[in-house]
C-alpha positions in Angstrom: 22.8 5.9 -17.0 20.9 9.0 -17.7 20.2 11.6 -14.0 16.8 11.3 -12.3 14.9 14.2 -13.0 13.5 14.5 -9.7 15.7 13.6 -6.2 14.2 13.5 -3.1 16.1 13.5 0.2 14.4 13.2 3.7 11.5 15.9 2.4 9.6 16.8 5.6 7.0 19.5 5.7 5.5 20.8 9.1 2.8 23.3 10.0 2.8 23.9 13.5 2.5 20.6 14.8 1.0 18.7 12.1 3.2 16.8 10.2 2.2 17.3 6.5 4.9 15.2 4.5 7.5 13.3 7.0 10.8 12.3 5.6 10.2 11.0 2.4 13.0 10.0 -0.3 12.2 9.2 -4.0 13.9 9.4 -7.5 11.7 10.0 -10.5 14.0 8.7 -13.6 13.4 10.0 -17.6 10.3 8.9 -19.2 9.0 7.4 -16.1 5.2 7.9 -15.4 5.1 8.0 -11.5 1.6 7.7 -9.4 2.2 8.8 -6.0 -1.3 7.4 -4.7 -3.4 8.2 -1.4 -6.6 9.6 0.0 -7.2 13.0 0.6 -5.2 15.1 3.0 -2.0 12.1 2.7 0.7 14.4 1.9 0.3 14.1 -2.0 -0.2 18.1 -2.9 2.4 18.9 -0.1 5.0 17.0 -1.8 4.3 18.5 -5.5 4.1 22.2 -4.0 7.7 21.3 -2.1 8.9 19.8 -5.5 7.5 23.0 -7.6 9.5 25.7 -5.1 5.7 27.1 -4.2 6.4 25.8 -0.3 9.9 25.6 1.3 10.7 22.1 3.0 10.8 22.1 7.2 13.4 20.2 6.5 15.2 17.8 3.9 15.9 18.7 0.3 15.3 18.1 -3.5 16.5 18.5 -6.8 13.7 18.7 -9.9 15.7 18.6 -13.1 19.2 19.6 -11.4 17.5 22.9 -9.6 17.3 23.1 -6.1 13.9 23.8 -5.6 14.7 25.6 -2.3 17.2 27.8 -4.0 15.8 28.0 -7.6 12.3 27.4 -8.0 12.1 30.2 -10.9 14.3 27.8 -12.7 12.4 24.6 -11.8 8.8 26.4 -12.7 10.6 27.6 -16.2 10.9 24.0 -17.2 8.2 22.1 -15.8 4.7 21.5 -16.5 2.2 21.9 -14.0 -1.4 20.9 -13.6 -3.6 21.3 -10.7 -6.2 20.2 -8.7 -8.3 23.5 -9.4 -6.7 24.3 -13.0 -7.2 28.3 -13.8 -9.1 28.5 -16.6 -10.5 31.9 -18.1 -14.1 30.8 -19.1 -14.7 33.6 -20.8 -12.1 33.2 -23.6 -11.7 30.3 -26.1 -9.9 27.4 -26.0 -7.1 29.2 -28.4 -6.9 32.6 -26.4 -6.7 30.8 -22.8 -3.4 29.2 -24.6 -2.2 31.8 -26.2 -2.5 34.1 -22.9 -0.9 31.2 -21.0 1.6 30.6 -23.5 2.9 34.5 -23.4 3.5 33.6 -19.9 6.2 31.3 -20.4 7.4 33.3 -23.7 5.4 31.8 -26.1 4.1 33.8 -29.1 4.7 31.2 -32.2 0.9 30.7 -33.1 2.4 27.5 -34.5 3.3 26.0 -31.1 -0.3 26.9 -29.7 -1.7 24.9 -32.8 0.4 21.9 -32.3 -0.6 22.1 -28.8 -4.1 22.1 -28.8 -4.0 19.2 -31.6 -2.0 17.4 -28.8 -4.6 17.4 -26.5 -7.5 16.8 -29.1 -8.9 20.4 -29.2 -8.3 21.0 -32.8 -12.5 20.9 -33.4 -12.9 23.1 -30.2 -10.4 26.0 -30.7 -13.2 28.9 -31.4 -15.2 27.2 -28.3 -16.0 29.7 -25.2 -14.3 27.8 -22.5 -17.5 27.6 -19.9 -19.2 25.6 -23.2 -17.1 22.8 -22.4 -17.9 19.8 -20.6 -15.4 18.6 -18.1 -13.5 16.0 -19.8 -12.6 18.6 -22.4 -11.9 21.3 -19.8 -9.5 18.8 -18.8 -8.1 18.3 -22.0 -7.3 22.4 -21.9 -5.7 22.5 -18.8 -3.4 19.9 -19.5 -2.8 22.0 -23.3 -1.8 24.4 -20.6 0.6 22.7 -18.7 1.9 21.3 -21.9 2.5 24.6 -24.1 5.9 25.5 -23.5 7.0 22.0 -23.9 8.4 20.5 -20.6 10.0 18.0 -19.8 8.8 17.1 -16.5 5.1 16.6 -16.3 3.2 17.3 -12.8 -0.8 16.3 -12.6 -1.9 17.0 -9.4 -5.4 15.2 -9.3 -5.8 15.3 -12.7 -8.8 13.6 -13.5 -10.7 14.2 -10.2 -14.9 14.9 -11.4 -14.9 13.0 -14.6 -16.3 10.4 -16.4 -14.5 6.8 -16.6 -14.2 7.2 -20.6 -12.5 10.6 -20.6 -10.4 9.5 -18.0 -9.2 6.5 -19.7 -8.9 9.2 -22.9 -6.9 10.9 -20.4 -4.8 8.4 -19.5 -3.8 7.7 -23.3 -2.6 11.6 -23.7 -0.1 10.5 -20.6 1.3 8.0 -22.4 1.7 9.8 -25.9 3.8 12.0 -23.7 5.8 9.4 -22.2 6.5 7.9 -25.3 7.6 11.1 -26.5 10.3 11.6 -23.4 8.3 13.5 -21.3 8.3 12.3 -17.4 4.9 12.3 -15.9 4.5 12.9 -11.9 1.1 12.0 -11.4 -0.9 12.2 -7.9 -4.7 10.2 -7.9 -6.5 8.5 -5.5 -8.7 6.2 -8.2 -6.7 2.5 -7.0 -6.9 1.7 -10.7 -5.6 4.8 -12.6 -2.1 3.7 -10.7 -2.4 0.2 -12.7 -1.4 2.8 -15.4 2.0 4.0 -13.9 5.4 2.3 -14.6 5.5 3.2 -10.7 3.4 3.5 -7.8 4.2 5.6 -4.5 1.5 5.1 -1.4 1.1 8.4 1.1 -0.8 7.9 4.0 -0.7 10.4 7.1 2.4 12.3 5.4 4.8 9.3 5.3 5.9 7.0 1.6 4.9 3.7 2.9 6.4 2.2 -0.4 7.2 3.4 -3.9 8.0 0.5 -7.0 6.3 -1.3 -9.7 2.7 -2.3 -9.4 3.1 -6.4 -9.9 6.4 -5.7 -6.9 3.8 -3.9 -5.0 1.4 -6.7 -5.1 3.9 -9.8 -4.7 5.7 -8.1 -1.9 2.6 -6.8 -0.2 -0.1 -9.2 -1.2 1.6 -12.5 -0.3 -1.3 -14.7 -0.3 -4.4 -15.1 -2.7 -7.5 -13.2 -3.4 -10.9 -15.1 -4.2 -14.3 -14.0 -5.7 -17.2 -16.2 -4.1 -20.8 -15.7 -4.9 -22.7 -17.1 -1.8 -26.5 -16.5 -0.5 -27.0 -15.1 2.5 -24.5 -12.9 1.3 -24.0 -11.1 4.8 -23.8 -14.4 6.5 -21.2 -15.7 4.3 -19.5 -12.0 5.2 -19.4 -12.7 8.5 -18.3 -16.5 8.5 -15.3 -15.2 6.5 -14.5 -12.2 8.3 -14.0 -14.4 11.6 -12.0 -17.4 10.1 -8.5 -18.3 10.2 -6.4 -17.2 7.5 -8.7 -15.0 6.5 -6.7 -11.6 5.5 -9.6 -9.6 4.7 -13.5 -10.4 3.5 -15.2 -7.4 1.9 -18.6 -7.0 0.0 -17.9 -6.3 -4.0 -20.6 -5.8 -5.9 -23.0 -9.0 -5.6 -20.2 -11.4 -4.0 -17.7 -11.4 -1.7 -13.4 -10.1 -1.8 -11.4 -12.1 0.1 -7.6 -12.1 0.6 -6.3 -15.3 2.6 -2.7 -15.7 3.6 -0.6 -18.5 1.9 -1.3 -21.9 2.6 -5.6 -21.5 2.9 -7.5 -22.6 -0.1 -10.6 -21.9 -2.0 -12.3 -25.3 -1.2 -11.6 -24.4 2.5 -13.6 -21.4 2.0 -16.1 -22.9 0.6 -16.2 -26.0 2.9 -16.4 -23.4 5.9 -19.6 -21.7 4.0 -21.6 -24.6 3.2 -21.4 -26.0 7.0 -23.0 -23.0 8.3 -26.0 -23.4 5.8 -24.5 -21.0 3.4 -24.8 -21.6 -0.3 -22.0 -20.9 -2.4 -22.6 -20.6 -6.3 -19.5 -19.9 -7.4 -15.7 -19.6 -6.2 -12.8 -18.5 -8.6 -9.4 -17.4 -8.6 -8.9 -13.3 -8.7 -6.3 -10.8 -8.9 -4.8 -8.7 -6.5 -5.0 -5.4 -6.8 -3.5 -1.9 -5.6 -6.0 -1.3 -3.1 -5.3 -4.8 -1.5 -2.0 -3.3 -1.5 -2.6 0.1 0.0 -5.2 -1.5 2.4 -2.1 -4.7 3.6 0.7 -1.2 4.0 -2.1 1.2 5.8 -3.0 -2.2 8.1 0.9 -2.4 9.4 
């Protein structure tokens, strides 16, 4: 079996009295893509500066492709990719010389590599563009050229798709996988609940501490044990608060026109409805859903 590329032991980052990252232990095997997934100000950025040698540990340690990154984060940052929340970007240089000029940092002055990059990312039509003439998605699309230009193996996206839009995201999203499939490892932090649907594995932060870390359908059937139904009822906020107040009932949430609701094993849809409909509540549909990650995350934040 092949070494994890990334071993976390007991990480713990303090500063003063806050507890940014508290104990946490991971492995990150080859090829993996790996969400670690949690609002803002969880621990998430803590833990990739820690892993990236740019902050030293309060205490704990970790390995990031057989470097310690206490004792040799100039070896780690040699062979890792990194992308951040706030990418540097030169915008006054094109889309070719911002990789070029990156890719002298790490060595790089084969023009051929900077092509193959930027036709990896999708830039091939954009390499004469003046970079503040590019819209976000394909800003995007440069920074992680950059991250990508001296070929690493280890992949880390720190908020990588924060500002926008759902369809470069999702073109996003497809790049991440090329890499994968190519033997590149991908540690990826996000708070979009669905982007982590994407991840071979998911890892939830909240207040500093790994609540869990595994596959999204193990996160759902350990953490989700009952069922989740869509119901359209009118009045919608009555039906809201009949749910909200009945046995069994997990969690009831407004989506969209209907209602969310998460019941623990054992209640069923027609008791949901039955409830509803003695209270003077119309219900025009009821069906079956799936549960996602943020029924997950919302279940582990709740214990």
């Amino acid at each position: 079996m092949p070494e994890p590329v990334i071993v976390v032991e007991h990480l713990t980052r303090h500063f003063g009295d806050f507890v940014a990252v508290n104990d946490v232990s991971f492995e990150v095997q080859p090829g993996e893509v790996v969400g670690y997934l949690g609002p803002n100000g969880s621990g998430k950025t803590t833990t990739f500066r820690m892993l990236l040698g740019m902050l030293n540990p309060t205490h704990g340690r970790a390995s990031v492709l057989g470097f310690d990154v206490h004792r040799e984060p100039e070896q780690v940052r040699a062979r890792v990719g990194y992308m951040s929340q706030k990418f540097a970007i030169y915008d006054d240089l094109t889309v070719w010389e911002n990789l070029q000029f990156y890719g002298g940092v790490y060595g790089i002055t084969d023009k051929a590599r900077i092509e193959e990059t930027i036709a990896l990312v999708g830039l091939s039509d954009h390499q004469k563009t003046i970079t503040r003439e590019l819209s976000g998605g394909w800003r995007q699309r440069l920074a992680l050229g950059i991250a990508l230009v001296h070929s690493p193996r280890l992949l880390f996206l720190d908020e990588p798709t924060s500002g926008v839009d759902p369809t470069a995201r999702r073109a996003f999203w497809d790049l991440i996988y090329e890499l994968a499939a190519s033997g590149v490892t991908v540690l990826v932090t996000t708070h979009y609940m669905d982007e982590a649907e994407y991840c071979n594995r998911v890892g939830m932060m909240r207040d500093g501490n790994l609540l869990a870390l595994d596959t999204p359908l193990a996160l759902k059937e350990r953490y989700v044990p009952g069922e989740v139904w869509e119901l359209y009822a009118e009045p919608l906020l009555d039906g809201l608060h009949l749910l909200a107040d009945m046995l069994g009932v997990v969690r009831a949430s407004l989506s969209g026109d209907h209602l969310r609701v998460l019941v623990a094993p054992g209640l069923s849809g027609g008791e949901l409805k039955s409830t509803l409909e003695k209270s003077k509540v119309r219900v025009a549909s009821i069906q079956k859903s799936e549960a996602t990650l943020e029924d997950v995350f919302l279940n582990l934040a709740k214990g």
